[in-house]
TIVEX-169391 format. One record per residue: x, y, z of N, C-alpha, C, O, CB in turn. Coordinates in nm, 3 decimals. Glycine has a CB too. Example, Ala and Ser with C-alpha at 12.3 -4.5 7.8 and 13.67 -1.06 7.14 Angstrom:
2
      npx      npy      npz     capx     capy     capz      cpx      cpy      cpz      opx      opy      opz     cbpx     cbpy     cbpz
    1.319   -0.569    0.780    1.230   -0.450    0.780    1.320   -0.330    0.780    1.424   -0.332    0.846    1.131   -0.447    0.905
    1.285   -0.225    0.708    1.367   -0.106    0.714    1.290    0.003    0.787    1.341    0.114    0.804    1.408   -0.060    0.572
This chain:
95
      npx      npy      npz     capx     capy     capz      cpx      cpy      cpz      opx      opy      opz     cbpx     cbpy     cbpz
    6.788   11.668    3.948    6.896   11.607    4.023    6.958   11.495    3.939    6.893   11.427    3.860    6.845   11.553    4.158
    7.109   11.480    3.966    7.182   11.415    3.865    7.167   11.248    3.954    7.195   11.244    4.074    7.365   11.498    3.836
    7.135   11.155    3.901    7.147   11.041    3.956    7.190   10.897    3.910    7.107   10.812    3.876    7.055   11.037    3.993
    7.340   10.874    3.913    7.393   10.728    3.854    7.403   10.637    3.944    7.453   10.661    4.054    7.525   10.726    3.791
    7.356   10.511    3.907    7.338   10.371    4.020    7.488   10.352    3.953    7.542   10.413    3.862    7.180   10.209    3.996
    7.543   10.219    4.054    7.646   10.200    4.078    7.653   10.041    4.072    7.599    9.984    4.167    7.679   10.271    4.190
    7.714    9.958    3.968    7.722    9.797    3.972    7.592    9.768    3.895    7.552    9.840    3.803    7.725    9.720    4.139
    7.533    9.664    3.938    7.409    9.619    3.853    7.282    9.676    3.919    7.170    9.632    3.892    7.396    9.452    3.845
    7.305    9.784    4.014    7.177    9.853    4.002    7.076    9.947    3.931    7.121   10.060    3.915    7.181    9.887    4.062
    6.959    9.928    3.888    6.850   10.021    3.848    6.782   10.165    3.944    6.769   10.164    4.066    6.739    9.919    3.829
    6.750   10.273    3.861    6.665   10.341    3.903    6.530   10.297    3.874    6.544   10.242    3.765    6.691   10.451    3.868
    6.417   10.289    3.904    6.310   10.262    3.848    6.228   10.410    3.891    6.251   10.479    3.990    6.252   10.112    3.897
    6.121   10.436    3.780    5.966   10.508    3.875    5.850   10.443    3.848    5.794   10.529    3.781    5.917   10.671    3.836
    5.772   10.348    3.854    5.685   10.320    3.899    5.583   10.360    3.807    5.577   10.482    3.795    5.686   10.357    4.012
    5.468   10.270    3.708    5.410   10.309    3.660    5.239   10.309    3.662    5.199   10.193    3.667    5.470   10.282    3.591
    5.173   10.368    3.660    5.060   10.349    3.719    4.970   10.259    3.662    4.956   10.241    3.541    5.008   10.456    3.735
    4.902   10.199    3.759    4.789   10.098    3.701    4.633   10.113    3.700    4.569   10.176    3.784    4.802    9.980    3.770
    4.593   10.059    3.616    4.474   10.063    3.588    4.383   10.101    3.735    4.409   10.047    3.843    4.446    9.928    3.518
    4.280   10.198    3.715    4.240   10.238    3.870    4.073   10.156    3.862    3.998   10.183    3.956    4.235   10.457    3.904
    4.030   10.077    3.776    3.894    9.998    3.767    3.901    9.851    3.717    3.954    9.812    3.613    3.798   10.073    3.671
    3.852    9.795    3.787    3.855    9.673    3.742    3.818    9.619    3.620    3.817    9.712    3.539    3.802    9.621    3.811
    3.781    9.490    3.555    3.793    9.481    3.428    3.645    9.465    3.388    3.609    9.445    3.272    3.890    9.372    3.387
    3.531    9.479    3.533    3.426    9.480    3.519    3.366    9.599    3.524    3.244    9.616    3.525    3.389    9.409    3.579
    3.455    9.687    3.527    3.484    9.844    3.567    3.423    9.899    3.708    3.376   10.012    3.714    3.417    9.942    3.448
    3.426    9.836    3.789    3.473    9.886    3.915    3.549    9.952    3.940    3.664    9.916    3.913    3.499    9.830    3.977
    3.522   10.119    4.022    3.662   10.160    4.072    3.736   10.155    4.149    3.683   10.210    4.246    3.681   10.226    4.082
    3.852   10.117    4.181    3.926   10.072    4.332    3.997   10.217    4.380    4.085   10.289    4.332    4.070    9.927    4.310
    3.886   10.222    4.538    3.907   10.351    4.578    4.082   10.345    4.645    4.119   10.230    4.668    3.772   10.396    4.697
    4.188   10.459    4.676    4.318   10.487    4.646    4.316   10.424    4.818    4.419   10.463    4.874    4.376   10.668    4.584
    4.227   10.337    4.914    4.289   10.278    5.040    4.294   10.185    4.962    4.417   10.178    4.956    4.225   10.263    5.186
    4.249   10.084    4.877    4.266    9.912    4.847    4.386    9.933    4.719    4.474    9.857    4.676    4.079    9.811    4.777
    4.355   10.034    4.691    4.566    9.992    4.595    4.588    9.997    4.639    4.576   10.057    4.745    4.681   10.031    4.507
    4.717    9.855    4.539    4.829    9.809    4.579    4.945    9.887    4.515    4.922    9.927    4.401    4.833    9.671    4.555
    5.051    9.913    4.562    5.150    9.989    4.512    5.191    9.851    4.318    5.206    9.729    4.311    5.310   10.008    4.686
    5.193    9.961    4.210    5.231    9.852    4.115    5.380    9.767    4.117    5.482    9.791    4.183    5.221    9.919    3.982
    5.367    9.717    4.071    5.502    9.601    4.037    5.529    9.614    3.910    5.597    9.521    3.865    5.477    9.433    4.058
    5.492    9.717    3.816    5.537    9.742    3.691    5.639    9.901    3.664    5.588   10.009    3.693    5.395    9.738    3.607
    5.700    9.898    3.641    5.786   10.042    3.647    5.887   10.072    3.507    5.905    9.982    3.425    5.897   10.034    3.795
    5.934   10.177    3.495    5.999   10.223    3.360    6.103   10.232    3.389    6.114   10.325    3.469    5.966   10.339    3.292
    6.237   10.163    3.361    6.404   10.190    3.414    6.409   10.336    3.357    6.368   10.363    3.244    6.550   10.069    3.335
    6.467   10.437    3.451    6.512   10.562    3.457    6.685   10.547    3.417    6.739   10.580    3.311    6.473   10.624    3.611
    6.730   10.506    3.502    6.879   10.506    3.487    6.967   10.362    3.500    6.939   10.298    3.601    6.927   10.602    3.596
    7.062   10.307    3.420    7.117   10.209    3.485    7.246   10.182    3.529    7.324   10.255    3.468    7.093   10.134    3.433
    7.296   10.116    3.599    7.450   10.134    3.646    7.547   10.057    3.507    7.497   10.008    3.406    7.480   10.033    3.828
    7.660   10.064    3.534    7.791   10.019    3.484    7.752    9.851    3.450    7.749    9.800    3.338    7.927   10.046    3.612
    7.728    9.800    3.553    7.691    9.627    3.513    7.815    9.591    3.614    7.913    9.661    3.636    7.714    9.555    3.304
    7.772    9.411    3.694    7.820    9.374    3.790    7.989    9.312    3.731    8.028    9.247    3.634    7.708    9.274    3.858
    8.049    9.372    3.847    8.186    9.314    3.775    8.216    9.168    3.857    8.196    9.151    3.978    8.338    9.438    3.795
    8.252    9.100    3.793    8.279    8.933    3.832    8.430    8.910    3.875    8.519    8.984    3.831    8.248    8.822    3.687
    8.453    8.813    3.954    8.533    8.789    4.031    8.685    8.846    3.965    8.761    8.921    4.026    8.511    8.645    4.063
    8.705    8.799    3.850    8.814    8.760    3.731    8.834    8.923    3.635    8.887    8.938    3.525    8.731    8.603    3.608
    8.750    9.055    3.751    8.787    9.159    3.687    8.675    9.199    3.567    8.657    9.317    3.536    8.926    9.130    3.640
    8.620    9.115    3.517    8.553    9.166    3.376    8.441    9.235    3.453    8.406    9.232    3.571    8.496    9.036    3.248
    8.401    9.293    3.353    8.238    9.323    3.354    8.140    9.307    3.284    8.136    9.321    3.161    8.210    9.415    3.361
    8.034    9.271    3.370    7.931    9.226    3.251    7.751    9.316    3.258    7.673    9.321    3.353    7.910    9.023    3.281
    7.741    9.365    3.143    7.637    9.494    3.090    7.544    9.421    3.171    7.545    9.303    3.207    7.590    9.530    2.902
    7.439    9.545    3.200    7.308    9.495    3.210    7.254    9.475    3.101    7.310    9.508    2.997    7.230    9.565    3.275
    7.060    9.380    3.103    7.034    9.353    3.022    6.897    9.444    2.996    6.828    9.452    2.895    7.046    9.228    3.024
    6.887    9.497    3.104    6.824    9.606    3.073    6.846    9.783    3.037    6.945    9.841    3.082    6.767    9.590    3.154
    6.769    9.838    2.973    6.810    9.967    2.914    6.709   10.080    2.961    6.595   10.045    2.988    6.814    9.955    2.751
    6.740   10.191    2.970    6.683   10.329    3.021    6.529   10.313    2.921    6.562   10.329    2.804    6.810   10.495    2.975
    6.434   10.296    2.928    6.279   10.295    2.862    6.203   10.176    2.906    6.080   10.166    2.908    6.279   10.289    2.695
    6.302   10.076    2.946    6.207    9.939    2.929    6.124    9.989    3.028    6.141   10.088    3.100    6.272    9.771    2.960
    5.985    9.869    3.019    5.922    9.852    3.110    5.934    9.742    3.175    5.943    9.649    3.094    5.828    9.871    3.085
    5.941    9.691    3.328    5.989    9.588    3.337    5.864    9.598    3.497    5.805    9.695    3.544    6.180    9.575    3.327
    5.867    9.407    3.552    5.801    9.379    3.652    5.901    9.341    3.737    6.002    9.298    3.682    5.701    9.294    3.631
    5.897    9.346    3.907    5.969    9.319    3.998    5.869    9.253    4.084    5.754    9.214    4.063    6.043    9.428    4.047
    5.934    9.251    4.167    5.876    9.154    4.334    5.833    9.255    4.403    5.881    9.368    4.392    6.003    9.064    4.450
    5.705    9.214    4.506    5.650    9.288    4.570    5.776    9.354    4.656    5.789    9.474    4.631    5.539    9.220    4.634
    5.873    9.298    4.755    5.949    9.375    4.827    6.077    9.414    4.769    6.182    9.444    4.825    5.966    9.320    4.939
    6.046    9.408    4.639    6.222    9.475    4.568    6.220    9.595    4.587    6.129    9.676    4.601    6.265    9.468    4.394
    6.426    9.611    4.586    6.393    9.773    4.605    6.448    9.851    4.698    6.469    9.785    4.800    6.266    9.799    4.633
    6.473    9.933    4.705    6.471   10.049    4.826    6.414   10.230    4.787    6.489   10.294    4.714    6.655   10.057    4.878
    6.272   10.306    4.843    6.254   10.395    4.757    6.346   10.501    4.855    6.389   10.518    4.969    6.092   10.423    4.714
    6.338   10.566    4.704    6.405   10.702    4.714    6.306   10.828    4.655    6.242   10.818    4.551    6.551   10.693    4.624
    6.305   10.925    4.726    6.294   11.064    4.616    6.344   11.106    4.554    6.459   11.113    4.599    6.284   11.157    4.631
    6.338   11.157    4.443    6.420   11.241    4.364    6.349   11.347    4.332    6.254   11.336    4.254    6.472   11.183    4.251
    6.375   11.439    4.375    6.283   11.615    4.301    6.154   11.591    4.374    6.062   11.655    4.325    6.236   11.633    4.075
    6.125   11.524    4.467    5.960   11.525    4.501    5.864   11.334    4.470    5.765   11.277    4.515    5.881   11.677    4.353
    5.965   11.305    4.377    5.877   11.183    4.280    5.919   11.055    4.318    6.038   11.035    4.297    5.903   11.188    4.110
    5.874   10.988    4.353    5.901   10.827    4.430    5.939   10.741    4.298    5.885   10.723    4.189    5.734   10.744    4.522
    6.053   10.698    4.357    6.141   10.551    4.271    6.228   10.462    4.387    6.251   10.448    4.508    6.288   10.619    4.130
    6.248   10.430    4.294    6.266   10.253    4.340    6.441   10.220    4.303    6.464   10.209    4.183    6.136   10.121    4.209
    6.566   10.205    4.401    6.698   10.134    4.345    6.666    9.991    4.378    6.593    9.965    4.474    6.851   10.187    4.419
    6.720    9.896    4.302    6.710    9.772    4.252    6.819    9.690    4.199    6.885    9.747    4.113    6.631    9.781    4.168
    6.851    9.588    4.224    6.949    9.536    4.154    6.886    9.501    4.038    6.763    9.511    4.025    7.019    9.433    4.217
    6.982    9.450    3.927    6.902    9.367    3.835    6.871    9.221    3.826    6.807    9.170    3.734    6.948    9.385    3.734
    6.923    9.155    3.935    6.819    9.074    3.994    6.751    9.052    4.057    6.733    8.944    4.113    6.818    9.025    4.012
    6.674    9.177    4.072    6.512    9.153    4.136    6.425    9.184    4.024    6.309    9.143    4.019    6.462    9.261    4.276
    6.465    9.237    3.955    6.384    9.244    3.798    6.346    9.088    3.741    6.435    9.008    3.715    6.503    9.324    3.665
    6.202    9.055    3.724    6.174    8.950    3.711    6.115    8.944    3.551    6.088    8.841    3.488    6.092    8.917    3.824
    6.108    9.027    3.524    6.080    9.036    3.367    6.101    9.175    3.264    6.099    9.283    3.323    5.930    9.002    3.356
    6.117    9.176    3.150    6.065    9.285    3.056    5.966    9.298    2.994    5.933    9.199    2.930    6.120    9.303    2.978
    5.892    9.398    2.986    5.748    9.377    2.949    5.743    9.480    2.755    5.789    9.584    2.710    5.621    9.470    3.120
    5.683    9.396    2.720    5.656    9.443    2.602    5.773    9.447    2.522    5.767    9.488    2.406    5.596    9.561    2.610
């Protein structure tokens, strides 16, 4: 399925996290937490400002990036859970 965000929104999907602790415990799939780390899939045009211009996002289709627990709105696509986002709920780039 063909899918372009629109203004300064992101597609995200969600990337999985570590399933044992660092003492290696395993955390059975009721006590995960959904992650807050995800891979931008697609990104929009970039927000246009009052005065007509527009200005790029600063993120790009690979990053990995962290958000806020309630950012977001999910969607399916083909079966597979993601995430639209503005790009300011994106709170970092990772790596």
């Amino acid at each position: 399925m063909s899918f372009k965000p629109l203004s300064d929104r992101v597609l995200v999907k969600r990337v999985d996290v570590e399933e044992k602790t660092a003492g290696g415990l395993f955390i059975p799939e009721t006590a995960k937490e959904k992650p807050s780390r995800a891979e931008i899939i697609a990104v929009g045009p970039g927000k246009v400002l009052d005065n007509g211009t527009r200005v790029a996002l600063e993120v790009k289709v690979g990053d990995i990036v962290l958000f806020g627990k309630y950012a977001g709105s999910e969607i399916k696509l083909d079966g597979v859970e993601h995430l639209v986002m503005r790009e300011e709920d994106i709170l970092a780039i990772v790596g």
